[in-house]
C-alpha positions as CSV (number, residue, x, y, z in Angstrom):
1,X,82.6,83.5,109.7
2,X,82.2,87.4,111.0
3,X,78.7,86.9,109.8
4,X,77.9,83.8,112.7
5,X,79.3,86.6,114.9
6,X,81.3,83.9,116.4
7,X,84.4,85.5,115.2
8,X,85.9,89.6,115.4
9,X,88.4,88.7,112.9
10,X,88.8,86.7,109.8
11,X,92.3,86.7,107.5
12,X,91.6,86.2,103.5
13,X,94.1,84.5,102.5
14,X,93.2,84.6,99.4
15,X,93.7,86.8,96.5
16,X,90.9,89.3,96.2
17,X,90.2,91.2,93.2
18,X,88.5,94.7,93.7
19,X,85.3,93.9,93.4
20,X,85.4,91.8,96.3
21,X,87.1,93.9,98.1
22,X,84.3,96.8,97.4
23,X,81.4,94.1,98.2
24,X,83.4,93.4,101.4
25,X,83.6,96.8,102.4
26,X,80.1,97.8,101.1
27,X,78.7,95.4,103.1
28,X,80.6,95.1,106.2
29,X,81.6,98.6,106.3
30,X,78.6,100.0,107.9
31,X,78.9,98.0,110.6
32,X,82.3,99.5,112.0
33,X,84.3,96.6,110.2
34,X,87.7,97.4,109.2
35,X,89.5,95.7,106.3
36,X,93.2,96.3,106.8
37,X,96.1,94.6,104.3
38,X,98.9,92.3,106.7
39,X,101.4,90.8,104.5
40,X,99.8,89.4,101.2
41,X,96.7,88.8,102.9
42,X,93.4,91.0,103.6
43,X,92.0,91.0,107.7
44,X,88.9,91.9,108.2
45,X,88.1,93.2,111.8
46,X,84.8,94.0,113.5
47,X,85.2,96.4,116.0
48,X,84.1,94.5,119.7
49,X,81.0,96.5,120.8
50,X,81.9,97.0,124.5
51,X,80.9,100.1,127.0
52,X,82.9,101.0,129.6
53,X,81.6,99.9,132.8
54,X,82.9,101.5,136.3
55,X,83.2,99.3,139.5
């Protein structure tokens, strides 16, 4: 789902054991995604590449 690019966040809910959680952030990591823990669930978050535009 963050893949498609069609989504900036995705909740596993899930367990996720740590090496999925150290694929997850190896992989997603360098693109400025952030993997944050809410409740008993992982999110991960891409960051939404907008500039500042002035009018």
């Amino acid at each position: 789902m963050i893949s498609s690019g069609k989504h900036q966040q995705v909740e596993l809910a899930f367990d996720v054991d740590a090496d999925t959680f150290f694929m997850l952030s190896a992989n997603y990591g360098q693109s400025g995604a952030k993997i944050a823990r809410h409740d008993n669930h992982f999110v991960l978050r891409l960051e939404s590449e907008t500039s500042s535009a002035s009018g």
